[in-house]
C-alpha positions, 0 to 999 in steps of 0.5 A: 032920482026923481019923485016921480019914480015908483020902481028900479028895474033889475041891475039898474045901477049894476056895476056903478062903481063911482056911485056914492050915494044914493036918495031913493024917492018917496014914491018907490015901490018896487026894486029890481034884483041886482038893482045897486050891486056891485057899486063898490064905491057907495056909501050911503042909501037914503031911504025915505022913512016912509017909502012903500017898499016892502022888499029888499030883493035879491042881491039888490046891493050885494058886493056895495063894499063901501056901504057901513050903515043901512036904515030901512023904511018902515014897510019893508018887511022881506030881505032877499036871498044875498041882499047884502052878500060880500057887503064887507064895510056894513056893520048895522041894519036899522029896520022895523018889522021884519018877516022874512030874511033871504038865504045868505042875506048877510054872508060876507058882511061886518053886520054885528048889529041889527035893530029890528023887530022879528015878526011873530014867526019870522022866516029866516034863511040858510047862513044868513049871517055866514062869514061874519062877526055877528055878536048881538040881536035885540028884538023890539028896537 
């Protein structure tokens, strides 16, 4: 993608299902709901550690089954509703301060490990974790 490009509209990517990787620019701002889902085949999103992003939106990467580790920027802060929803090969979320978790942001996934920090009073979701193996959180990564 190119440096230039400071937002993904809604559905964007949808449905990509030869789409691999993903390098998001520096400069992204904002991404749309359903921006990525449904790319079966993508394995790996690269993040700039120091992208503005703050949201995470909903359903941004739902049903991306191949996806297996995800490192978040250091400003988002809010996982939509189903963010990763059936995301069935993820298996650890590297993030930084988080505020809010969606409904059913995890549902679906093989998500056992989180490294993120909670915000003082976090918002956390219905069945964020629903239908999955989660076996350990550790606050203050």
């Amino acid at each position: 993608m190119g440096d230039n490009i400071t937002s993904i509209g809604d559905g964007a990517f949808m449905a990509c299902r030869k789409l691999r990787q993903v390098v998001l620019p520096e400069r992204l701002r904002t991404m749309g709901k359903f921006a990525f889902a449904i790319c079966e085949e993508l394995r790996d999103v690269v993040f700039d550690p120091d992208e503005e992003i703050e949201v995470i939106p909903e359903r941004a990467f739902c049903y991306c089954k191949s996806l297996s580790v995800l490192s978040l920027p250091n400003d988002v802060t809010t996982i939509g509703k189903r963010a990763f929803w059936g995301c069935t090969e993820l298996t650890r979320i590297n993030g930084f301060e988080l505020t809010e978790i969606g409904d059913y942001a995890f549902a679906g996934t093989g998500v056992y490990n989180i490294a993120a920090s909670l915000a003082d009073e976090p918002s956390i979701g219905f069945a964020v974790f629903a239908k999955n193996e989660f076996d350990y959180y550790r606050n203050g990564a």
